[in-house]
Backbone and ligand atoms as CSV (ligand in chain L), in Angstrom:
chain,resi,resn,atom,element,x,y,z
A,1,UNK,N,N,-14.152,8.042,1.408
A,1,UNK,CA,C,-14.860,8.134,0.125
A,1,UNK,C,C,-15.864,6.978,0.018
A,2,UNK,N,N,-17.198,7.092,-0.283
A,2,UNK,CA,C,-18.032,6.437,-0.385
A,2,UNK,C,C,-18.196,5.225,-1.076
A,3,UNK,N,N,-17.980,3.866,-1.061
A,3,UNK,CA,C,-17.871,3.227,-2.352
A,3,UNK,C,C,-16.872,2.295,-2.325
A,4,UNK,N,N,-15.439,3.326,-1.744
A,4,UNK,CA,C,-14.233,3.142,-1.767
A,4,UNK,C,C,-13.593,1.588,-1.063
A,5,UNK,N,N,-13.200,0.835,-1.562
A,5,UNK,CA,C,-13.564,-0.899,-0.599
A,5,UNK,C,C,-12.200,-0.502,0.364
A,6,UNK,N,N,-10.494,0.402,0.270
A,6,UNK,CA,C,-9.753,0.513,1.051
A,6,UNK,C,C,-10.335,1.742,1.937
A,7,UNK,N,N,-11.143,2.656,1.572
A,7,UNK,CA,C,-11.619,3.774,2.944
A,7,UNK,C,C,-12.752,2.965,3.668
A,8,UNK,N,N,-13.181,1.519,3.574
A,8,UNK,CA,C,-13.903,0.854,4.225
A,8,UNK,C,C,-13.169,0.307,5.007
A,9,UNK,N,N,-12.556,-0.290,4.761
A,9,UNK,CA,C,-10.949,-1.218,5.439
A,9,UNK,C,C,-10.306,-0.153,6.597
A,10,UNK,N,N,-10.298,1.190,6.053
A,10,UNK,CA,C,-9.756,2.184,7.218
A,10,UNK,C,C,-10.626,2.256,8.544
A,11,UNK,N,N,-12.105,2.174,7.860
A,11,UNK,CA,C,-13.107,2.592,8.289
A,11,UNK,C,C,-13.626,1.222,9.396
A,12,UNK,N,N,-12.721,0.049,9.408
A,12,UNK,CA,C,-12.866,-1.070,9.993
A,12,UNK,C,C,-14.410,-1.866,9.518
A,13,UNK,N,N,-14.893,-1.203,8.366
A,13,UNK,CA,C,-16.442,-1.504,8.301
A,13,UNK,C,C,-15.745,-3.036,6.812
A,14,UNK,N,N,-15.006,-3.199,6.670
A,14,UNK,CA,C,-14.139,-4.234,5.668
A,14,UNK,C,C,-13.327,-5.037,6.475
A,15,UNK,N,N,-13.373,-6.759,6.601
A,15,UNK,CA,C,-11.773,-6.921,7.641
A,15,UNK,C,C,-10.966,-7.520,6.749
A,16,UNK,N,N,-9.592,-7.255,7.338
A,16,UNK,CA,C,-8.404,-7.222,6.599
A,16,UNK,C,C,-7.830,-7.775,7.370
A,17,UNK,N,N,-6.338,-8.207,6.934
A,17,UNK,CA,C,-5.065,-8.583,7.621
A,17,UNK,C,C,-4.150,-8.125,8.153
A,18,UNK,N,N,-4.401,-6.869,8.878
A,18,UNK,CA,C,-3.795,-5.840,9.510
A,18,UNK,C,C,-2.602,-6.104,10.286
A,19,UNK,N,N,-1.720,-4.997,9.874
A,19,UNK,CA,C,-0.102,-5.427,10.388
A,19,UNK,C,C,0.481,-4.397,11.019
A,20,UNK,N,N,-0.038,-3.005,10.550
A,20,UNK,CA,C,0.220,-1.765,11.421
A,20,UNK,C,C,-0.893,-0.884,11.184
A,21,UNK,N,N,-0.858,0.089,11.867
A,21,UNK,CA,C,-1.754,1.698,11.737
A,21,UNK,C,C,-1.283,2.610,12.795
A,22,UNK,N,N,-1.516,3.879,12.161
A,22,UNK,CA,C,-0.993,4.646,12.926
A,22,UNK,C,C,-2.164,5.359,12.342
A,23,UNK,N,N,-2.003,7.287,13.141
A,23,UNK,CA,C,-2.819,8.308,12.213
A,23,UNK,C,C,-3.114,8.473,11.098
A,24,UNK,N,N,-1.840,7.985,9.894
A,24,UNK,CA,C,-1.449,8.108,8.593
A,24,UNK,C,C,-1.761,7.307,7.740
A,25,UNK,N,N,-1.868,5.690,8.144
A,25,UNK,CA,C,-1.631,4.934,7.364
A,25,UNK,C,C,-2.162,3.795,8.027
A,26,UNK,N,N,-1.984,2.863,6.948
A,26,UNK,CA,C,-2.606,1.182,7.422
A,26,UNK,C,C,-1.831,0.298,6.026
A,27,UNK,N,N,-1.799,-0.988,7.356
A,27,UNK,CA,C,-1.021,-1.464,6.320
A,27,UNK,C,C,-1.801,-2.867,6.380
A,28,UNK,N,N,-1.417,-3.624,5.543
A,28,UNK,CA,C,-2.499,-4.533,5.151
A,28,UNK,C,C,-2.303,-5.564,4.927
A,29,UNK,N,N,-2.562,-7.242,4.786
A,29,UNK,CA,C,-1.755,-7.312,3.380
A,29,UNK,C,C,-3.203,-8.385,2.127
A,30,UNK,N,N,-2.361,-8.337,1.460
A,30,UNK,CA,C,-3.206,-7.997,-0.183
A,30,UNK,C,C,-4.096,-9.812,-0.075
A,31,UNK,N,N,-4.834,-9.102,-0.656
A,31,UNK,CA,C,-6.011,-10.229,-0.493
A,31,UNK,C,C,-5.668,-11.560,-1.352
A,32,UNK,N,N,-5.256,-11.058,-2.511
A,32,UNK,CA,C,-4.708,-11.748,-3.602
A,32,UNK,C,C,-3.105,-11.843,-3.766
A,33,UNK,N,N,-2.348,-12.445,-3.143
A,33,UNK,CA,C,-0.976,-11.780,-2.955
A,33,UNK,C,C,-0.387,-12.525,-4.072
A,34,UNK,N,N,0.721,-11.601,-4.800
A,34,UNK,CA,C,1.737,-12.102,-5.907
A,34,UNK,C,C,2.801,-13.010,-5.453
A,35,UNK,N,N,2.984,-13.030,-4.380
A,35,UNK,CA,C,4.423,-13.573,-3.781
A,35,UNK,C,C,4.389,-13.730,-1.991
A,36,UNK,N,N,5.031,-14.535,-1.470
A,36,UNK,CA,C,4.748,-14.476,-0.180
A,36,UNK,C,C,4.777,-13.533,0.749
A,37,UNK,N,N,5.571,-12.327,0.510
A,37,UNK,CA,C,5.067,-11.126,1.484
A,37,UNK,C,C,4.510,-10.269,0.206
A,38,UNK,N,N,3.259,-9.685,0.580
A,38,UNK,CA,C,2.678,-9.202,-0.333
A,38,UNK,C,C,1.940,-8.081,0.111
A,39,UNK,N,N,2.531,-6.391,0.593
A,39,UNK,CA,C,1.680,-5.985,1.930
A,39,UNK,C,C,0.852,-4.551,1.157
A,40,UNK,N,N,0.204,-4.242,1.568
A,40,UNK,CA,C,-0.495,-3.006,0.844
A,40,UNK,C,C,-0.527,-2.012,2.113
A,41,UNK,N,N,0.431,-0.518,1.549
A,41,UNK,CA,C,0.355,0.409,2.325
A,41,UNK,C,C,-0.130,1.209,2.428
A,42,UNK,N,N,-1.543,1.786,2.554
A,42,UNK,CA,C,-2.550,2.538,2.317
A,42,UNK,C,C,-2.607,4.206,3.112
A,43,UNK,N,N,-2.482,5.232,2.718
A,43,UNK,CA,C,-2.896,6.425,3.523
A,43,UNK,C,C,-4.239,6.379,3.885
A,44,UNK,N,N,-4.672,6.872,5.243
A,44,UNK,CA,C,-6.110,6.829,5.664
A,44,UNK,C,C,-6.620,7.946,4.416
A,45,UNK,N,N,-6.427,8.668,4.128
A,45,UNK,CA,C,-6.465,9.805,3.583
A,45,UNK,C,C,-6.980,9.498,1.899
A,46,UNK,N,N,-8.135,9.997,1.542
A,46,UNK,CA,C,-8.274,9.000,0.496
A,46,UNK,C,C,-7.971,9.960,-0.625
A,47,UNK,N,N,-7.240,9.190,-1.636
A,47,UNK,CA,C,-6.670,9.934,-3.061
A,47,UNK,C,C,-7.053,8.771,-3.747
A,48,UNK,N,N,-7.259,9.098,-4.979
A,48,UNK,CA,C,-8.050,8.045,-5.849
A,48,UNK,C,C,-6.470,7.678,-6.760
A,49,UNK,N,N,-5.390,8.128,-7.129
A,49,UNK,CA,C,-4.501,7.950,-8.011
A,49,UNK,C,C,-3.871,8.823,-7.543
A,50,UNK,N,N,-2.323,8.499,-8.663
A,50,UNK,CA,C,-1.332,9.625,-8.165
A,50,UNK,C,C,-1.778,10.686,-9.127
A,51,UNK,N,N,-2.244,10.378,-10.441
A,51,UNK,CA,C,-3.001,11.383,-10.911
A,51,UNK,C,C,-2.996,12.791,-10.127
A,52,UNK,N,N,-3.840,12.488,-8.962
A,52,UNK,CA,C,-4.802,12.912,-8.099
A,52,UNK,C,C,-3.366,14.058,-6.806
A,53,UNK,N,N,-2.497,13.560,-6.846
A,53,UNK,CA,C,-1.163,13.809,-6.136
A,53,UNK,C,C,-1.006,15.254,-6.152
A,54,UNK,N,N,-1.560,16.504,-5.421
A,54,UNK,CA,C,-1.311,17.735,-5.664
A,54,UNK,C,C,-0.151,18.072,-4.193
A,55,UNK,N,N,-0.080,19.235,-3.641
A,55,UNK,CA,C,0.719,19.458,-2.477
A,55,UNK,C,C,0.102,19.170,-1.333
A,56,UNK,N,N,-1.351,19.014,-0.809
A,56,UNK,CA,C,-2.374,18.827,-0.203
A,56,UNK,C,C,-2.059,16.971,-0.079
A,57,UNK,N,N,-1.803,16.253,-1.631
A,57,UNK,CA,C,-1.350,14.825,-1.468
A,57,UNK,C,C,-0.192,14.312,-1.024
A,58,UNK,N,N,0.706,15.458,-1.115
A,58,UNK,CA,C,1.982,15.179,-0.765
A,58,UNK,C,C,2.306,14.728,0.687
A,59,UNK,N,N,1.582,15.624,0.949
A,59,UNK,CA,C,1.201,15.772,2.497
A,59,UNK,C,C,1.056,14.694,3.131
A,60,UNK,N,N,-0.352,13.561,2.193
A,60,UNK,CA,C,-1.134,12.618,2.847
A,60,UNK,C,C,0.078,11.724,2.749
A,61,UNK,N,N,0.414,11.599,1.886
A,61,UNK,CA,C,1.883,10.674,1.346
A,61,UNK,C,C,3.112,10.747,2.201
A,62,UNK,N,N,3.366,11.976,2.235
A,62,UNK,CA,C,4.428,12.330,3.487
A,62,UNK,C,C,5.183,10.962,4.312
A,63,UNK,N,N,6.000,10.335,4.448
A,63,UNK,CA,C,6.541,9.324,4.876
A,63,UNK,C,C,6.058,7.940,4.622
A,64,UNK,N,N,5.420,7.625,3.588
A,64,UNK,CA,C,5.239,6.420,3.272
A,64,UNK,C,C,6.251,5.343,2.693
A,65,UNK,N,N,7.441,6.206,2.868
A,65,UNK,CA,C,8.317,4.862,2.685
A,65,UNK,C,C,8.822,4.552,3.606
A,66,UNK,N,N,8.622,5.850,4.746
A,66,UNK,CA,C,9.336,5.191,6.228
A,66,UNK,C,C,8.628,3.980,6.765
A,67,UNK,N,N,7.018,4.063,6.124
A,67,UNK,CA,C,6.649,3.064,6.456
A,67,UNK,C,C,6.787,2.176,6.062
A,68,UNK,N,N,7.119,2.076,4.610
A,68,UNK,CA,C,7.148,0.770,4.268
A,68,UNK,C,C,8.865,-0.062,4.495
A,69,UNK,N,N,9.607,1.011,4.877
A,69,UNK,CA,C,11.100,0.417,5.204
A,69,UNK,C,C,10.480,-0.712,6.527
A,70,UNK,N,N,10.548,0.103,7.405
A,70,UNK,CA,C,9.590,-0.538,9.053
A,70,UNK,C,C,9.312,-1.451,8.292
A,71,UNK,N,N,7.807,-1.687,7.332
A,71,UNK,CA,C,7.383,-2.833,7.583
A,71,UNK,C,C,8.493,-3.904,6.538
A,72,UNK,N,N,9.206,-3.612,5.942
A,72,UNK,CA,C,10.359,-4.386,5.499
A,72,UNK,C,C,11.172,-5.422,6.550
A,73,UNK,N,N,11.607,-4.287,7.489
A,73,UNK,CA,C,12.160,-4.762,8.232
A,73,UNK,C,C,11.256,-6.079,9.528
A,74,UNK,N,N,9.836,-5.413,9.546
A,74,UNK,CA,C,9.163,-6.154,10.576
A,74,UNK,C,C,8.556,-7.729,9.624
A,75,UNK,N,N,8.796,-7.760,8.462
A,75,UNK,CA,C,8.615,-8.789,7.777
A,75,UNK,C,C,9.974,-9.518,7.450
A,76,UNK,N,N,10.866,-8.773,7.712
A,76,UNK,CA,C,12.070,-9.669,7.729
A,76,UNK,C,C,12.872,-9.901,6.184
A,77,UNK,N,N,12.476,-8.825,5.928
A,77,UNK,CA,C,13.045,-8.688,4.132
A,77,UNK,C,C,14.010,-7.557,3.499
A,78,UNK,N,N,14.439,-6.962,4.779
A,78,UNK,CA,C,14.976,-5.747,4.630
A,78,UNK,C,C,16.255,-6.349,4.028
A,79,UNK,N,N,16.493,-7.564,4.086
A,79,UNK,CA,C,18.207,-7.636,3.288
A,79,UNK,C,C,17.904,-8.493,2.259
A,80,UNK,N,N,17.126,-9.575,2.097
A,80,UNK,CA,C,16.957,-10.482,1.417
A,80,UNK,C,C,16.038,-9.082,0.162
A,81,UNK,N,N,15.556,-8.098,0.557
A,81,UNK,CA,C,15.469,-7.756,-0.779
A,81,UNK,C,C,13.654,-7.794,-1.040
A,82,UNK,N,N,13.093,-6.284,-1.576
A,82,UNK,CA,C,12.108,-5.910,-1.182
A,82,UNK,C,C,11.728,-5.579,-2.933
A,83,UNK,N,N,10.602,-5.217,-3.389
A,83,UNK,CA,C,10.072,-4.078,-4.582
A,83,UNK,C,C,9.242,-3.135,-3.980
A,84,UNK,N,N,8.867,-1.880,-3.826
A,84,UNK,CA,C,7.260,-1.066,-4.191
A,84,UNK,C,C,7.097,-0.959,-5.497
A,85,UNK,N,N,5.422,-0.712,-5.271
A,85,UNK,CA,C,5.099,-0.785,-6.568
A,85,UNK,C,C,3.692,0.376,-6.094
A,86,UNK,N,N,3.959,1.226,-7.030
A,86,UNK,CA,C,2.567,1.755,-7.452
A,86,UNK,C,C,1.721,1.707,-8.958
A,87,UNK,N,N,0.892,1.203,-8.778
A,87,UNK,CA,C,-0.158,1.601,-10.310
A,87,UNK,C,C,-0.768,2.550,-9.988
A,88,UNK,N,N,-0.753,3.271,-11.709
A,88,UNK,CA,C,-1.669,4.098,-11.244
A,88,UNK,C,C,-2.267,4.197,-12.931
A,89,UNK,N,N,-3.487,4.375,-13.042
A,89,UNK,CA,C,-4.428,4.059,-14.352
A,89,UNK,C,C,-4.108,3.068,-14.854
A,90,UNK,N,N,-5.657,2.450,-15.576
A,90,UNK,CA,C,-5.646,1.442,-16.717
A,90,UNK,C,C,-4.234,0.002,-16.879
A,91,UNK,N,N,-3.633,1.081,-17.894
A,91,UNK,CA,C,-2.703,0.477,-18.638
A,91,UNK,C,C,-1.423,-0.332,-17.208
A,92,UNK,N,N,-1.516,0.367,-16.467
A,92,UNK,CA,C,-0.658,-0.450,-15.211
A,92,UNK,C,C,-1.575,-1.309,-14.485
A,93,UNK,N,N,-2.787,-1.314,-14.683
A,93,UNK,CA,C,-3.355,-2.543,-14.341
A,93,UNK,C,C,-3.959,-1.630,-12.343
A,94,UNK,N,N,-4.569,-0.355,-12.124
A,94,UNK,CA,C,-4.835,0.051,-11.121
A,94,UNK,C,C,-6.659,-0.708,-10.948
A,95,UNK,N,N,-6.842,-1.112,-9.977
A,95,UNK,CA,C,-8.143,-1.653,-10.089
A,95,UNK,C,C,-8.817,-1.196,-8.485
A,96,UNK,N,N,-8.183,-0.613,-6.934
A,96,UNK,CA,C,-8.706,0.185,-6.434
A,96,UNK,C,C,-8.310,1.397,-6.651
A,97,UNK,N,N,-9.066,2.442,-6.720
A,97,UNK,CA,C,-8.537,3.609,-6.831
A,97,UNK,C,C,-8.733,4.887,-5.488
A,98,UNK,N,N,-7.366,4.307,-4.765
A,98,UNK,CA,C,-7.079,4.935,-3.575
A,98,UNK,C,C,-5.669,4.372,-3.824
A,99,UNK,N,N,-4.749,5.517,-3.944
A,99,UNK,CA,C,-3.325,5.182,-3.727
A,99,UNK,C,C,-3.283,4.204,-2.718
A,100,UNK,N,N,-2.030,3.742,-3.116
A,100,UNK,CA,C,-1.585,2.618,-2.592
A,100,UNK,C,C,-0.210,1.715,-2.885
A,101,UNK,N,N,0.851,1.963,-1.461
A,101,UNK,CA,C,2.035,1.080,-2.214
A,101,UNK,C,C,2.016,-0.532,-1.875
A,102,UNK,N,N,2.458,-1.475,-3.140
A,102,UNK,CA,C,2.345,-2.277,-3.130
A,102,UNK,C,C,3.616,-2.672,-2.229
A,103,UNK,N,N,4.299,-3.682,-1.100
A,103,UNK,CA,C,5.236,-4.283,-1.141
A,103,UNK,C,C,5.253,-5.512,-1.038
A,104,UNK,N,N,6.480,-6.182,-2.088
A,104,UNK,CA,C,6.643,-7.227,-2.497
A,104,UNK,C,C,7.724,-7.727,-2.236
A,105,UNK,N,N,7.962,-9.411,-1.931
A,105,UNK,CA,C,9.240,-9.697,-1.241
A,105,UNK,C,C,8.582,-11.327,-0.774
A,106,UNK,N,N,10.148,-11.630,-0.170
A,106,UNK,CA,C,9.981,-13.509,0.740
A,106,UNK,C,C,10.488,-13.993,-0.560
A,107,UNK,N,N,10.660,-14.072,-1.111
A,107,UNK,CA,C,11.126,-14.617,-2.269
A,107,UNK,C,C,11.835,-14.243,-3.384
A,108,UNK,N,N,12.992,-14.858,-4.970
A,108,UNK,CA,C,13.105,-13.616,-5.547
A,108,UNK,C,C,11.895,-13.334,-6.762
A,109,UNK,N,N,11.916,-11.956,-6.923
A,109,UNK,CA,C,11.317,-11.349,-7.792
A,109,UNK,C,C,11.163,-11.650,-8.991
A,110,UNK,N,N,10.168,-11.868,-9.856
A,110,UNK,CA,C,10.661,-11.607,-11.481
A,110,UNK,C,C,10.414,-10.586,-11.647
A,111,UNK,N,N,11.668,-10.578,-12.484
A,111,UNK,CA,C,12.711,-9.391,-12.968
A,111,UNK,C,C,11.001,-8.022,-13.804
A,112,UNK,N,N,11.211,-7.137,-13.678
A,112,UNK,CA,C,10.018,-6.245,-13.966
A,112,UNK,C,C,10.423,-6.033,-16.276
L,1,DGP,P1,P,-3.910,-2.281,-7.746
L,1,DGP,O1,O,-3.865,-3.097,-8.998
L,1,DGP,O2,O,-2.598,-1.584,-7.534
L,1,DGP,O3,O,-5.094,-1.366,-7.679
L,1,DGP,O4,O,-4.017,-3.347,-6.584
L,1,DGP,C1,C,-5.091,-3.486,-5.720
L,1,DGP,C2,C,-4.798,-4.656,-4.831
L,1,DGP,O5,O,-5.739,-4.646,-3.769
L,1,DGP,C3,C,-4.920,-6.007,-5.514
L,1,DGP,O6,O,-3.633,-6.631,-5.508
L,1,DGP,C4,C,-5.904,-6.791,-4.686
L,1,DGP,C5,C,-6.032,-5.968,-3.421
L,1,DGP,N1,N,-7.362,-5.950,-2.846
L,1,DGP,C6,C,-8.510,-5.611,-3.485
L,1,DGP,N2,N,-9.553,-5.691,-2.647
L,1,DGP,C7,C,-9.044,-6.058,-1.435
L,1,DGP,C8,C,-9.634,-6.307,-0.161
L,1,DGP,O7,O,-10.834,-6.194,0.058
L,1,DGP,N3,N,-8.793,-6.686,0.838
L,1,DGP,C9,C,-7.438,-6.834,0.629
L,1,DGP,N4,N,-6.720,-7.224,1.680
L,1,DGP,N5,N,-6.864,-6.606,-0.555
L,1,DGP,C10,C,-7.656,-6.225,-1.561
């Protein structure tokens, strides 16, 4: 998607902090991070929101938590204890709009 600053990042035409990719996905991590592991799991596949989430999205979505378990584990947080997070519009505070799971961890959490 044209515009889009994470289908640039796919598009390698953005550089990032790249931690995996496969066909599906890219993983990232966040420019601005909340906490010390701070990773952004992106579908190549661009959906602007979950809004946006029809069966066609489901699709693009299709195992994105397998990925983000993996990268749990390849960050070393799989026991010490992980969050996802998705925003999606405004009021949750969404500011790219290309799905996207947040994961958060290395430290503990405040409480949501
Ligand atoms: P959200 O509020 O869910 O839309 O979060 C978007 C996140 O994306 C935010 O935490 C900052 C991050 N971000 C925005 N632009 C870039 C970028 O160019 N590179 C990286 N690595 N992260 C970005």
């Amino acid at each position: 998607m044209k515009g889009c600053i994470f289908c640039q990042i796919v598009a390698g035409e953005i550089p990032a902090a790249k931690l995996y990719e496969d066909d599906r996905f890219i993983v990232f991590r966040d420019i601005n991070p909340l906490y010390r592991v701070h990773l952004l799991i992106v579908p190549k596949r661009h959906i602007s929101s979950v809004n946006e989430v029809d069966d066609a999205g489901n699709e693009v979505l299709h195992g994105i938590f397998g990925v983000a378990r993996r990268m749990a584990e390849k960050e070393g947080v799989s026991e010490s204890g992980y969050r996802l997070v998705v925003n999606a519009g405004k009021d949750a505070g969404q500011v790219v709009m290309h799905v996207h799971l947040h994961l958060l961890a290395g430290e503990p959490l405040r409480p949501l």
